[in-house]
N, C-alpha and C positions, 0 to 999 in steps of 0.2 A: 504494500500500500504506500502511495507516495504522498506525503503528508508535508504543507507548506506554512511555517511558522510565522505568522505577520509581528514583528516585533522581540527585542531579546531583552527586554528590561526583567522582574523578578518574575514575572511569570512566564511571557514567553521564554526568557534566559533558562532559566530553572527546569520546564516541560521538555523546551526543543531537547536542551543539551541531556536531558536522562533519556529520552526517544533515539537520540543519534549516539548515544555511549551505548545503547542495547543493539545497535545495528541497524535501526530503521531507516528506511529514507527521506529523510526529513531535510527539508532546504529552508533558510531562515531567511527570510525577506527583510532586509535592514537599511540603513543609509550612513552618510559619515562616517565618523571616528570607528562606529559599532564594525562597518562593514571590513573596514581595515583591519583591524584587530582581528575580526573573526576569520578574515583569508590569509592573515598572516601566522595566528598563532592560535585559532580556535577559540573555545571558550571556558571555563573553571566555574567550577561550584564549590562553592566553601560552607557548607552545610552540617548542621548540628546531626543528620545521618550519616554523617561522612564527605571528605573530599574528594572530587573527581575532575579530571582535565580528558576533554576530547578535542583533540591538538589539532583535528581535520574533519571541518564543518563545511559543508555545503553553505555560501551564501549570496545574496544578488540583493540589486537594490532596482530592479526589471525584470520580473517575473515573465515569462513567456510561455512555457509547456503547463498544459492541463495537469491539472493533481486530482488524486484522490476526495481529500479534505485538507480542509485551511482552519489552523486555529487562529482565530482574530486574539493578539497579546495586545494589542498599544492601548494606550490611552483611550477615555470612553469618550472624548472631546476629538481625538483622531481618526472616531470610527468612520466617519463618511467617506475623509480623504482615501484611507486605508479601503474601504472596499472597489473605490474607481482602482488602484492600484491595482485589485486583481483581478480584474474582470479578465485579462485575458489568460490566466489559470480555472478561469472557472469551466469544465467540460458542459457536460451532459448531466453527468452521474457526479460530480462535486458536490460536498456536502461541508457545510462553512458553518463553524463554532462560535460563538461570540466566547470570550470568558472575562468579557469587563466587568466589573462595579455599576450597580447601576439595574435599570428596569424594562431599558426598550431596546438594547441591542439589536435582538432580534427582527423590532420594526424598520429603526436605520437599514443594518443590512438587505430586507427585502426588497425594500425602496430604491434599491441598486440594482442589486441581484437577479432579485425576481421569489417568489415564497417557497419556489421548489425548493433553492440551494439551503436554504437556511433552515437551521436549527438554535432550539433552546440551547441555552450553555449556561453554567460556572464554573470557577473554581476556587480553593481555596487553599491559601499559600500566605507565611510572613517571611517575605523574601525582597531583597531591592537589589541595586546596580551597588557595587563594591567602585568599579571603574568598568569603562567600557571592554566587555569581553571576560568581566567577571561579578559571577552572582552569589550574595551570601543570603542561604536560608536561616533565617532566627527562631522559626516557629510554626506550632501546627503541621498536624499529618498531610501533606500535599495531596488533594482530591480534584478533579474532575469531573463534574457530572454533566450531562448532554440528554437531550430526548427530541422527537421530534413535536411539534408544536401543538401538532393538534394530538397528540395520544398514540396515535397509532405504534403498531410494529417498525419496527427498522432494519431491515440487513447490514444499510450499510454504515449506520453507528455501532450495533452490535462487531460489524467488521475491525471500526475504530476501535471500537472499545478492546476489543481482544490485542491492540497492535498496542495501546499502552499500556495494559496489565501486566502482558508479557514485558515490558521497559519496567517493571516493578513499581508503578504509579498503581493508585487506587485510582477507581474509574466506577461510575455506577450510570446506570439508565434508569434512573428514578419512572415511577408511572405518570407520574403530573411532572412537567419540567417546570411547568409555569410556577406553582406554588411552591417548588424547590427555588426555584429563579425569587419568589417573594421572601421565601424564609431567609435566604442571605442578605435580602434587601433591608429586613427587619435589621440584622446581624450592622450589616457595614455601615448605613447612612450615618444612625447615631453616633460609634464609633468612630467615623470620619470628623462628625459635627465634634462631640465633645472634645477629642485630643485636637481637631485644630483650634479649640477654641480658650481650652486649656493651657495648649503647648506642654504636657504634659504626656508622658507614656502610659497605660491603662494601669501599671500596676501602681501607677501614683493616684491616679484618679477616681480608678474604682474603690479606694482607702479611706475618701473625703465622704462625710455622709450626703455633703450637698452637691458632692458633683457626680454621686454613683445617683442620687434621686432624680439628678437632669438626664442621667440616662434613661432610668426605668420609664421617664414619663417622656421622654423622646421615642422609645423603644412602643410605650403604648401608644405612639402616634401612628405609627405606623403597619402596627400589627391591625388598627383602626382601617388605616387607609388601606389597606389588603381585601380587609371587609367587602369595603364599599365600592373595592374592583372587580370582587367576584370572588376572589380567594381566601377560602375558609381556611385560616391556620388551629395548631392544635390549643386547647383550650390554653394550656402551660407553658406557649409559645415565649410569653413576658419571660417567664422562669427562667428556661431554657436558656434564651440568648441573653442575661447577663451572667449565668452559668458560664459562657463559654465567655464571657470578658475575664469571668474569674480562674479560668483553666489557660488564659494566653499567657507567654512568658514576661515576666514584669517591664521588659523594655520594649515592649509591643507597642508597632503605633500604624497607623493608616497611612496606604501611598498618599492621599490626600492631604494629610496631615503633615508629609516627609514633603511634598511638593510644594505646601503653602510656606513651611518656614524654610525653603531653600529658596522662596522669591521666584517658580516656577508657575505659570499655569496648570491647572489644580483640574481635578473631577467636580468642584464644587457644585456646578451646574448637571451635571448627569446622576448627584446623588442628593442633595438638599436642597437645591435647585427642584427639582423632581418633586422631591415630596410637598414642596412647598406649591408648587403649579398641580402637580392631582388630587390635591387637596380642595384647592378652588375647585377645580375641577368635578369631583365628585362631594363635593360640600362636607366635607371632614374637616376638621379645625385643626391646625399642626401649627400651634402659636411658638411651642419650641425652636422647631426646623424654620418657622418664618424667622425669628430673634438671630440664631446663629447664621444663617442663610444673607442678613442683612447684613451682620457683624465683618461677616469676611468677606463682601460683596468689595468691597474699595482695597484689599491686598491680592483680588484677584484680577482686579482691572489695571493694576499697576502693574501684576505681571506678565497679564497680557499687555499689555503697550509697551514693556519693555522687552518682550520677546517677537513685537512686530506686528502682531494681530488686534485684527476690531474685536 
């Protein structure tokens, strides 16, 4: 199976290079510094399961031969660009992952694509960029999950699914992608929100009584607005995900979080952004995610116009 990685930051970095260390054929779609690096000396992982270097990566920054599947890694602000990019790998039988942050990948991509190519996706990973061509994982068992959209059977994710199980990724095909897509949404937004708003790591945050309470009631914003989109989560769903803020390693923090205090353009919009618009939208009140949403509205427009963009 020929499988084409859109981006090498922590998650694409992280996937591609355990996919291409097991043997698969996997080509990494990159640009810059990244591309250099990876045709020069491959890529490393510096990971709390252990360290690995694949010295000889496949990579381009002009995709032209059809693939199998395409895992979408970049930024959820780069998804649009990133799917013009591969139009011209996408065959027949293509079948295209999202695995951003976030709640509409799957829409963006169609809107490109077309509804055939596209599938549900996540995943989850505490992993970033060490330097170009090298990934350090800090946290959490690295997962994957995918389904296609409307429920059905799949051969040809069950295909995928088998190409990175055997790379020793966990990998599932949940029966509803969509409410799996919602239960990480629950997981990340607040997350996002709270430590960038903190500048703080969770294990600092979740300690404070008043700043674990902005989560719980962030967290029930959202598990809200799930509601009132159609998706029923589990009753414990609150529990649950600040269970898993208490099970992340204490210097755990959000690419969103890592992007806003490095003066970078942020997910801010594809994740509090969001909940703050389908809120309106479906008449749910998220006065939390509006506050933080507002809060960091003016360091994210500073980094965008300092990185070039309206």
């Amino acid at each position: 199976m020929r499988i084409a990685v859109i981006g090498a930051g922590g998650v694409g970095g992280y996937f591609g290079a355990r996919l291409a260390a097991a043997g698969a054929d996997v080509t990494f779609v990159v640009r810059g510094r990244t591309l250099d690096v990876l045709r020069r000396r491959g890529i490393r992982v510096e990971s709390i399961a252990g360290d690995f270097t694949v010295p000889n990566v496949k990579a381009t920054d002009s995709p032209s031969d059809p693939v199998d599947a395409i895992l979408m890694a970049t930024k959820a602000w780069q998804l649009r660009e990133a799917a013009e990019q591969v139009r011209p790998i996408v065959g027949p039988e293509t079948v295209v992952v999202p695995l951003q942050n976030g709640i509409d990948a799957p829409e963006q991509l169609a809107s490109v694509l077309g509804e055939s190519h596209v599938a549900g996706g996540l995943c989850a990973i505490v992993a970033f960029v060490e330097e170009p061509g090298v990934i350090r994982h800090i946290g959490a068992e690295p997962l994957i999950a995918f389904g296609e959209m409307d429920g059905r059977p799949s051969e040809r994710l069950e295909r995928l699914r088998d190409v990175i199980v055997a790379a020793g990724i966990k990998c599932e095909i949940p029966p509803d992608i969509r409410r799996s897509m919602w239960t990480k949404f629950v997981f990340i937004a607040p997350f996002s929100g709270v430590g960038s708003i903190t500048r703080m790591p969770v294990g600092t945050w979740r300690t404070v009584p008043e700043t674990r309470s902005l989560a719980e009631r962030a967290v029930a914003e959202v598990i809200a607005l799930a509601g009132a989109a159609g998706v029923r989560l589990d009753d414990d769903a609150g529990a649950r995900t600040m269970a898993r803020y208490d099970a992340l390693p204490p210097a755990s923090t959000p690419s969103m979080q890592r992007d806003i205090e490095g003066g970078r353009p942020s997910e801010l919009e594809a994740q509090l952004g969001d909940v703050v618009r389908l809120g309106r939208k479906h008449g749910v009140p998220t006065p939390l995610h509006e506050w933080m949403y507002a809060a960091l509205l003016p360091a994210e427009g500073a980094a965008r116009a300092a990185a070039g963009m309206t």
